[in-house]
C-alpha positions as CSV (number, residue, x, y, z in Angstrom):
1,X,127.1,171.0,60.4
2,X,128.7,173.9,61.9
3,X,131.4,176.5,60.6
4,X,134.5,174.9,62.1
5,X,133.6,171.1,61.8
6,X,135.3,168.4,59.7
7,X,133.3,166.1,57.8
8,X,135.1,163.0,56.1
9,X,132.7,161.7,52.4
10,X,133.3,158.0,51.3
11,X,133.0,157.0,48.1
12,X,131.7,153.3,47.5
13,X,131.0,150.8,45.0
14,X,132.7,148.5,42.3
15,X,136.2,149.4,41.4
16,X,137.3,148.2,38.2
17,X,140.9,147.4,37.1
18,X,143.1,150.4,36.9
19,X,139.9,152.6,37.6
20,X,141.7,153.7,41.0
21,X,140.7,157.6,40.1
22,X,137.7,159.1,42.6
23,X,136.1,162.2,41.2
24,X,134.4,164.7,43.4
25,X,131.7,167.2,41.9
26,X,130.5,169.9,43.9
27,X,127.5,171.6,42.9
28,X,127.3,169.7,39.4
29,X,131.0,170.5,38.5
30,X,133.8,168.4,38.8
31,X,135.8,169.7,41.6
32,X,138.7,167.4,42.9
33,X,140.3,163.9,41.7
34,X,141.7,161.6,44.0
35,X,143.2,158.7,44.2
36,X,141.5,157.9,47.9
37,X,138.0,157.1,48.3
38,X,137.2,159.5,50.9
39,X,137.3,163.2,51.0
40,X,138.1,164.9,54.0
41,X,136.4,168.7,54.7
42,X,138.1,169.8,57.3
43,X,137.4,173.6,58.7
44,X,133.9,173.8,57.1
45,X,132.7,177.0,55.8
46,X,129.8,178.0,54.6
47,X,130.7,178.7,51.0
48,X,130.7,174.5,51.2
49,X,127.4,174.3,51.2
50,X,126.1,172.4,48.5
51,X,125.6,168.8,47.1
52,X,128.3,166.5,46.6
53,X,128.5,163.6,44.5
54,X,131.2,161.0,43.5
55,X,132.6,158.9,40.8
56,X,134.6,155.7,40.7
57,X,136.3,156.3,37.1
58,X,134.7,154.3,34.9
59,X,131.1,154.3,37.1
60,X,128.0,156.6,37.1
61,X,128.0,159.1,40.0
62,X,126.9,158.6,43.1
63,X,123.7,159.5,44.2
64,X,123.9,163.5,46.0
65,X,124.5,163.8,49.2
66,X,123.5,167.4,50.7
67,X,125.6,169.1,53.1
68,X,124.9,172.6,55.2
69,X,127.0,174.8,56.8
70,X,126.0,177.1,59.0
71,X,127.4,180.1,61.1
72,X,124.2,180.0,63.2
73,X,124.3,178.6,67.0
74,X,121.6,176.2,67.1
75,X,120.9,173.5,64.4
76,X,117.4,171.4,63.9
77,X,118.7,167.9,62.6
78,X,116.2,166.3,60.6
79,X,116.0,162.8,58.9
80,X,117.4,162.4,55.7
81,X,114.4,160.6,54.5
82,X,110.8,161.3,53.9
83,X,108.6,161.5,56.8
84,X,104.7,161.0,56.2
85,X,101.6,161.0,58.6
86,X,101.3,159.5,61.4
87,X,104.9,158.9,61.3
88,X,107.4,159.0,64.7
89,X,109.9,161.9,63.9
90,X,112.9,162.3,65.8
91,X,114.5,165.8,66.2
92,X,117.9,166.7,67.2
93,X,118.9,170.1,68.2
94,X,122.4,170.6,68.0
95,X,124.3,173.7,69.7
96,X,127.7,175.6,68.5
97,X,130.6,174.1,69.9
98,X,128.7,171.0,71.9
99,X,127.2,174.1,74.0
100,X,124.7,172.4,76.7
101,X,121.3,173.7,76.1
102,X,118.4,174.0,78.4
103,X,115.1,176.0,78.6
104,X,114.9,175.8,74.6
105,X,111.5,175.9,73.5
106,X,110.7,174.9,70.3
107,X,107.6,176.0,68.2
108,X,106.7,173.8,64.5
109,X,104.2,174.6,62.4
110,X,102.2,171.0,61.6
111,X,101.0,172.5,58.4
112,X,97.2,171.9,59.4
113,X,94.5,174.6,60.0
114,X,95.9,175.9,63.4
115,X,98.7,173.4,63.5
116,X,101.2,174.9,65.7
117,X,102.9,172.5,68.2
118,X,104.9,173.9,71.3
């Protein structure tokens, strides 16, 4: 995500009697309590960078979820999952600000002996 954007986290799973408490850990510390089970980052910033977790008092955490901010103009979205051979992969190129983009030309390096795509 970009500097600027807002994100909103949910937190999911069982919730116990009087286990209304949602922690938040950022970068394996504890960083906010809540009772609501979603976290709103609004005005991202780069210095949020960083995996984020969750915790329903009472529960394990969450697994992490990873989230980048960047200051840069143009983003390459990835899949969140693994992506093996032979695979379809499906790119998403983002500009700053919804900017329209056109003549991009993109370059990736297939990891093979000579693999360079255009």
């Amino acid at each position: 995500m970009f500097e600027g954007d807002s994100v909103t986290l949910t937190c999911r799973g069982p919730r116990f009697p009087g286990s209304n408490l949602t922690l938040w850990h950022f970068k394996d510390k504890l960083w906010k309590s809540t009772y609501k089970k979603t976290l709103l980052i609004k005005d991202a910033e780069e210095t949020q960078t960083g995996k984020y977790e969750c915790q329903i008092q009472g529960s394990p955490r969450s697994n992490p979820v990873q989230l980048t901010v960047s200051k840069d103009q143009l983003i390459l979205q990835a899949p969140p999952y693994a992506v093996f051979e032979r695979d379809l992969l499906v790119l998403k190129c983002r500009g700053w600000k919804d900017r329209s983009m056109s003549k991009l030309r993109a370059v990736f390096n297939t990891g093979a002996e000579g693999g360079w795509l255009s």
